[in-house]
C-alpha positions as a Markdown table, in Angstrom:
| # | Residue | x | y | z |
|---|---|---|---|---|
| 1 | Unk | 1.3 | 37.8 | -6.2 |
| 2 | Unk | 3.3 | 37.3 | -9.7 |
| 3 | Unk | 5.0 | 40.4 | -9.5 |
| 4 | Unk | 6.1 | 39.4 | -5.7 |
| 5 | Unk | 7.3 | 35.7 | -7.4 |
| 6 | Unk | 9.2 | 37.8 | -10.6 |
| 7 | Unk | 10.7 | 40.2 | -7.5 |
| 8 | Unk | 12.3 | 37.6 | -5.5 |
| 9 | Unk | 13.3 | 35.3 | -8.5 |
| 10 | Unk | 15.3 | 38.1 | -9.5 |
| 11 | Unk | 16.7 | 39.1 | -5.6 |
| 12 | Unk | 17.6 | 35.6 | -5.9 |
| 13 | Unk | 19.0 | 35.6 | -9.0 |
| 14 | Unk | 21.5 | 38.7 | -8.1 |
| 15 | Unk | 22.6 | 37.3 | -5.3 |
| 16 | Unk | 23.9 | 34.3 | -6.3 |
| 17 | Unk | 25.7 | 36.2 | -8.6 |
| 18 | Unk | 27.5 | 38.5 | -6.3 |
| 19 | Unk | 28.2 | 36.3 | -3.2 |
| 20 | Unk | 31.7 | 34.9 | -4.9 |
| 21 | Unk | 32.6 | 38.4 | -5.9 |
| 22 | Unk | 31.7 | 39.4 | -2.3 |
| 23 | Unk | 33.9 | 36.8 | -0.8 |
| 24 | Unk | 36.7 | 37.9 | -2.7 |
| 25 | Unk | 36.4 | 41.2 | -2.4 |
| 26 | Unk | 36.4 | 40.3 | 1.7 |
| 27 | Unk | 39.4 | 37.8 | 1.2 |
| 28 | Unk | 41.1 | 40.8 | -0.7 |
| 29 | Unk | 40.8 | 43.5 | 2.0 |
| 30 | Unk | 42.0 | 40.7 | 4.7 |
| 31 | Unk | 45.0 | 40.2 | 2.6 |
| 32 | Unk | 45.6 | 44.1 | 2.4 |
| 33 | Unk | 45.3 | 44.5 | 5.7 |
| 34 | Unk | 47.2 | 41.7 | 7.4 |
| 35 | Unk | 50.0 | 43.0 | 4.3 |
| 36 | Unk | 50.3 | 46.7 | 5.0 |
| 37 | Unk | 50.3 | 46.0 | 9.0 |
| 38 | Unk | 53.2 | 43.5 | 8.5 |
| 39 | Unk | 55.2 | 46.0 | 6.1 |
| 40 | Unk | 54.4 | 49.0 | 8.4 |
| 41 | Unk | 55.9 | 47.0 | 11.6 |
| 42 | Unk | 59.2 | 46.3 | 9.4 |
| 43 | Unk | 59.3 | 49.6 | 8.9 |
| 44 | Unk | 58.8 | 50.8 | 12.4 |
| 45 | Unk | 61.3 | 48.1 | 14.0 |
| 46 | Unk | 63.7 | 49.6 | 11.2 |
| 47 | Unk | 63.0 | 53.0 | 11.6 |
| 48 | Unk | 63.4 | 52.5 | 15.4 |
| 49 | Unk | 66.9 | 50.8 | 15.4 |
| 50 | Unk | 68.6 | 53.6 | 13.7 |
| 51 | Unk | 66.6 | 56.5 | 16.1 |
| 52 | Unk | 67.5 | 54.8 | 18.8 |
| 53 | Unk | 71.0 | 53.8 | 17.4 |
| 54 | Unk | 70.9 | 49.9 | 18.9 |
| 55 | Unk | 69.7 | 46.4 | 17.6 |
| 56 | Unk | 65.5 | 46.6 | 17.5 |
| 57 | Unk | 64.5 | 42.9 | 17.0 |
| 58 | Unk | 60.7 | 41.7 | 15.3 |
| 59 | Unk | 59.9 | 38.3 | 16.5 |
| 60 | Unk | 57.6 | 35.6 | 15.9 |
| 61 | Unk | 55.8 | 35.1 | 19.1 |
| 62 | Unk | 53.2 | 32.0 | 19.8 |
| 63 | Unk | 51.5 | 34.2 | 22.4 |
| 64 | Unk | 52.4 | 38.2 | 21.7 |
| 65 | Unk | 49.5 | 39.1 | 24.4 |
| 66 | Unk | 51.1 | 37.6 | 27.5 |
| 67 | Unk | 52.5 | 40.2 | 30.0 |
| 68 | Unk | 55.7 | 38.6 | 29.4 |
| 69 | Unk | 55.6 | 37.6 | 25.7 |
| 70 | Unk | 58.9 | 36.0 | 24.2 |
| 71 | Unk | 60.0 | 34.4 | 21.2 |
| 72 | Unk | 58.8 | 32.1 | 19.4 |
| 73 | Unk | 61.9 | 29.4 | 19.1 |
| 74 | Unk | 60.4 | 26.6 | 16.5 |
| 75 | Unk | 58.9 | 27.1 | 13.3 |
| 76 | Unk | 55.4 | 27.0 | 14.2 |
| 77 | Unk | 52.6 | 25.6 | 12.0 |
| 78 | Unk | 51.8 | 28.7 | 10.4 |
| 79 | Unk | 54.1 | 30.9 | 10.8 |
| 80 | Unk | 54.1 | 34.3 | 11.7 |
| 81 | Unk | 50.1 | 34.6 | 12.0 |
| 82 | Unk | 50.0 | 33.8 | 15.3 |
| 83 | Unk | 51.4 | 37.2 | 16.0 |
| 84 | Unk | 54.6 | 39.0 | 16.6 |
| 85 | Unk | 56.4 | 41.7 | 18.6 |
| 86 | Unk | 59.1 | 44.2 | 18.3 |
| 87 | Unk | 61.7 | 45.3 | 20.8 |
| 88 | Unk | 64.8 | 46.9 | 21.5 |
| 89 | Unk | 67.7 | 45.1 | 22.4 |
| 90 | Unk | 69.7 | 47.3 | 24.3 |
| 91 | Unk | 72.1 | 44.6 | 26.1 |
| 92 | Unk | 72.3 | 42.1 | 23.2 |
| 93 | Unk | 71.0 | 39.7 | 25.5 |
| 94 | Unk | 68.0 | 38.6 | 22.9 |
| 95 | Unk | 65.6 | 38.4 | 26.1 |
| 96 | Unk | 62.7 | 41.1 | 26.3 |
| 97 | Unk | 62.8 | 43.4 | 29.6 |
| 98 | Unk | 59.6 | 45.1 | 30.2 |
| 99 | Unk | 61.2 | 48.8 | 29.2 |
| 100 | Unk | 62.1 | 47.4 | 26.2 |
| 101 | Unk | 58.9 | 46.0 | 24.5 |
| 102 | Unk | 57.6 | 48.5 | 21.7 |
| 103 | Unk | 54.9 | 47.1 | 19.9 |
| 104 | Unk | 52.9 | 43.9 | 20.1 |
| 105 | Unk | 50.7 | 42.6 | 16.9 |
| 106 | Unk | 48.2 | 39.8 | 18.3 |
| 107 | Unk | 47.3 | 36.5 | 16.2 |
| 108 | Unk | 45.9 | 37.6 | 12.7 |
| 109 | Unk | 42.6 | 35.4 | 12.2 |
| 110 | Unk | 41.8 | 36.9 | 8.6 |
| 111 | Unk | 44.8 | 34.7 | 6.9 |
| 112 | Unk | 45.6 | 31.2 | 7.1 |
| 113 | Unk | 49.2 | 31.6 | 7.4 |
| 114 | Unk | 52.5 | 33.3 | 6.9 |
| 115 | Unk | 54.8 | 31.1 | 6.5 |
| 116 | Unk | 59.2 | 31.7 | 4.9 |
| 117 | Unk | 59.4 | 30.4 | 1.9 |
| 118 | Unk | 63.1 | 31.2 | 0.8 |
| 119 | Unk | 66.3 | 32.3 | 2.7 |
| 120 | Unk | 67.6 | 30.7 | 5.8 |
| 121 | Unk | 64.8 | 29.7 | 8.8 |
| 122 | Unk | 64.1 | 32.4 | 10.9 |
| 123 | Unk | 61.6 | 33.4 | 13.7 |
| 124 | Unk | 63.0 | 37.2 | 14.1 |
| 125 | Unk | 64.3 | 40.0 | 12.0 |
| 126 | Unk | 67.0 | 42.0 | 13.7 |
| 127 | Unk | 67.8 | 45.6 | 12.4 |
| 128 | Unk | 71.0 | 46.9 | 13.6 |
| 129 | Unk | 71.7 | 50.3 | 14.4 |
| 130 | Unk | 72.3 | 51.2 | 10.5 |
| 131 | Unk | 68.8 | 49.9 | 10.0 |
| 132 | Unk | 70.3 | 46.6 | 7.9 |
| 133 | Unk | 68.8 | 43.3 | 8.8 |
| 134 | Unk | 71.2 | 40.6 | 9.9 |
| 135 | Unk | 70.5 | 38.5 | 7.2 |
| 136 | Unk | 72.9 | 36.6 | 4.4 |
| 137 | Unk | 70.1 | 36.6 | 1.4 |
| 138 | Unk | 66.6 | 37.5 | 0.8 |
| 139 | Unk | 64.1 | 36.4 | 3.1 |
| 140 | Unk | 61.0 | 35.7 | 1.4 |
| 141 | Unk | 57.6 | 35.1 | 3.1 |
| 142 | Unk | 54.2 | 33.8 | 1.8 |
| 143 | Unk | 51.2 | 35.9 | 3.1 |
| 144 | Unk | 47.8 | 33.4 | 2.6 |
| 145 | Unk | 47.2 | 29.8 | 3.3 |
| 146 | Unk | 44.5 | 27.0 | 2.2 |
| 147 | Unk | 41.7 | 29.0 | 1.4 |
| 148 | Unk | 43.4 | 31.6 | -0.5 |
| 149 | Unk | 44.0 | 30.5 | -4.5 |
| 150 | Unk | 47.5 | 31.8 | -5.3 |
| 151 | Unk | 46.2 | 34.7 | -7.2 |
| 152 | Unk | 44.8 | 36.2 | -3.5 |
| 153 | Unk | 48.2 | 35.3 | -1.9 |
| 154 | Unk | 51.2 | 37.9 | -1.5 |
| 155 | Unk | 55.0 | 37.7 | -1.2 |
| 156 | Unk | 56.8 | 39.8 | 0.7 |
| 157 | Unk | 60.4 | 39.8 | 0.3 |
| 158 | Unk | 63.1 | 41.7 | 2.9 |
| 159 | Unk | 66.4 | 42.5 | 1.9 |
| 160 | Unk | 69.8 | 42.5 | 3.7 |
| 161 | Unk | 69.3 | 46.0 | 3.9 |
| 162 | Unk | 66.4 | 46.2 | 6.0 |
| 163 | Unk | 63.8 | 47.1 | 3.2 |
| 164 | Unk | 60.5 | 45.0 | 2.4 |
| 165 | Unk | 58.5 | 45.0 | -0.4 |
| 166 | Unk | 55.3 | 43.1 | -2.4 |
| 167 | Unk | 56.8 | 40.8 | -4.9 |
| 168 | Unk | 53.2 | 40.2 | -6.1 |
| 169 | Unk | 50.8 | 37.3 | -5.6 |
| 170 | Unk | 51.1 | 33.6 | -4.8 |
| 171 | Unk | 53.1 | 32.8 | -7.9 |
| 172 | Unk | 55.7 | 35.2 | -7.4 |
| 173 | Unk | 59.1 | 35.0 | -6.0 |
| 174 | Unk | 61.7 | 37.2 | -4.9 |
């Protein structure tokens, strides 16, 4: 009965130990994740407007799973985590036709937010035929939230000419 006692003093013992190295390590592969997806549809949407030789525009949608989803028009609470989707603009028009619609990403529920913390307010990245972005300066946005310290956090920063990249964690800037 003592060794039982000694057994699960020390099961005890180990796991509080490892339960906050746990949750970072979960919070960590979250923040990948939701990171790499975001920087592979930027590079999709870019890749796409210079195949297909026309404006392909990623948008901030409040509700990317409708049949009919649009863009988002304010600046939303949190930013881009409540999804996005990427189209081609063949007209100009800026409204999605059905044909047009290439990609939808749903809410992300592993993050807090994403929210712009530098450049001018936007809701969509356009790339233009030549695979630039129609942007005057750096966009920078802030991958995390609340519950993320800064150290967790990422910054991704877009340039004019259509590329993204990690500036690093919470505390970085572009």
């Amino acid at each position: 009965m003592i060794e039982l006692m000694v057994v699960i003093a020390i099961i005890a013992i180990l796991t509080t130990i490892a339960a906050p190295s746990f949750k970072a390590m979960l919070q960590s592969n979250s923040m990948t994740s939701t990171v790499n997806g975001f920087l592979a549809d930027t590079r999709y949407a870019r890749s796409e407007s210079i195949r297909r030789g026309g404006d392909v525009v990623m948008c901030r949608s409040d509700n990317p799973e409708t049949s009919t989803p649009i863009c988002a028009t304010g600046s939303g609470t949190n930013g881009w985590v409540s999804g996005w989707i990427i189209y081609l603009d063949q007209n100009g028009n800026g409204t999605i036709e059905s044909t047009e619609l290439l990609r939808v990403q749903g809410p992300i529920t592993s993050i807090d937010s994403i929210t712009q913390t530098s450049g001018s307010a936007r809701n969509e990245l356009k790339f233009t035929a030549t695979g630039r972005l129609t942007l005057t300066s750096m966009l920078s946005l802030q991958f995390g939230g609340g519950s993320f310290a800064n150290e967790a956090q990422r910054t991704i920063c877009l340039n004019v000419g259509g590329r993204a990249r990690i500036a690093g964690d919470g505390y970085a800037s572009c």
